[in-house]
DOMAR-272720 format. One record per residue (C-alpha): residue number from 0; residue in one letter; x, y, z. Coordinates in steps of 0.1 Angstrom, whole numbers. Layout:
! residues N
{atom NUM; a; {X; Y; Z}}
...
***
This chain:
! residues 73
{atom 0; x; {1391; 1426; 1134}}
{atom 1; x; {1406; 1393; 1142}}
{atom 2; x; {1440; 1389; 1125}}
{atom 3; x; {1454; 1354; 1122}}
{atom 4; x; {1486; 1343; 1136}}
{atom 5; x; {1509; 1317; 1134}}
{atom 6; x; {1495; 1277; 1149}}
{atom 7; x; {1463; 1286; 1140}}
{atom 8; x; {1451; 1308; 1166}}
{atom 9; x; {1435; 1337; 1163}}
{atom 10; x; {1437; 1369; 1177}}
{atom 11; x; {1411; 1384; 1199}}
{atom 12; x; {1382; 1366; 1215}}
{atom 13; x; {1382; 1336; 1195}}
{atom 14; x; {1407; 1303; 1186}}
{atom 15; x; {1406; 1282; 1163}}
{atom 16; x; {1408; 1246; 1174}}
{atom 17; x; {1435; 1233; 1151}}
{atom 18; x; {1426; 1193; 1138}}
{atom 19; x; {1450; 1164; 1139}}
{atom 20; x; {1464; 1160; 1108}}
{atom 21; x; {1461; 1126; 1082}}
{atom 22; x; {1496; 1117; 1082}}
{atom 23; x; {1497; 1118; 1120}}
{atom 24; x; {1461; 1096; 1123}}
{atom 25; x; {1479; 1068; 1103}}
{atom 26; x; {1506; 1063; 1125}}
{atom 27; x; {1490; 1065; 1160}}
{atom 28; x; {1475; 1034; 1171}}
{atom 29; x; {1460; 1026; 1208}}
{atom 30; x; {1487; 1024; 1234}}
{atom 31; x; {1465; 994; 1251}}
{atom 32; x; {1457; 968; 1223}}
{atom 33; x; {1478; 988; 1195}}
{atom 34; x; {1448; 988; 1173}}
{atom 35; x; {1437; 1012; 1152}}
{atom 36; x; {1418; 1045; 1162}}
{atom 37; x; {1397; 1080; 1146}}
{atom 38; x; {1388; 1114; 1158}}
{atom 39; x; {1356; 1115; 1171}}
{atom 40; x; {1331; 1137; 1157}}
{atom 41; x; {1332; 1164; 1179}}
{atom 42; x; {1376; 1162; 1171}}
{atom 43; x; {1380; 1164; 1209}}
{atom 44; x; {1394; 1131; 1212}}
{atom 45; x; {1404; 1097; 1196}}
{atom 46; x; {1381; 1069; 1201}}
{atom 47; x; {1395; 1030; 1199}}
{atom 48; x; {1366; 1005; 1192}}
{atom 49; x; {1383; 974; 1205}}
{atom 50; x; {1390; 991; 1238}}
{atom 51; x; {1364; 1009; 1241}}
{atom 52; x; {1387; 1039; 1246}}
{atom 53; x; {1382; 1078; 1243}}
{atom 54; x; {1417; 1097; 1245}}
{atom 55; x; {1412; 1137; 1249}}
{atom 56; x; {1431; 1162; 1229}}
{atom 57; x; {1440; 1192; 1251}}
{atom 58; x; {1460; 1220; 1236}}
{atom 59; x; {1459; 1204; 1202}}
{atom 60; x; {1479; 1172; 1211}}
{atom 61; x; {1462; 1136; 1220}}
{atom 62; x; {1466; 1125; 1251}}
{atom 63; x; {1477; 1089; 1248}}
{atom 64; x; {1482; 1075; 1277}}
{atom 65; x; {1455; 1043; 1290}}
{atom 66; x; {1451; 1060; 1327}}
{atom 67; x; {1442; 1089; 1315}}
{atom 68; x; {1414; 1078; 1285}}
{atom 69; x; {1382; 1076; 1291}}
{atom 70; x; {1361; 1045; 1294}}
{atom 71; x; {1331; 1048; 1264}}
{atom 72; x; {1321; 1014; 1269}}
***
């Protein structure tokens, strides 16, 4: 049986992929144009429209930094 531990992981086979919260989605904006930005659908990254901008979330935390996003555009 998996037993749940603390940061949301689980133990055993399987981990839970933890989401960004709300209060931390309305305060990041895109380090290029400083717009604003939303968790894709798959919640694997943050996507800015203006920029045309996908930045990854590994290991739970969003990567926000321009070389490293991808282009979507």
């Amino acid at each position: 049986m998996n037993t749940p531990v603390r940061g949301g992981k689980i133990r055993g086979k399987r981990k839970v992929k933890m989401a960004i919260s709300k209060e931390l989605l309305d305060i990041l904006a895109c380090p290029k144009c400083k717009g604003g930005i939303y968790l894709n659908k798959t919640k694997g990254g943050l996507i800015c429209n203006q920029c045309k901008l996908l930045y990854e979330i590994k290991d739970d935390i969003p990567i926000m930094l321009i070389e490293e996003a991808k282009n979507i555009g």
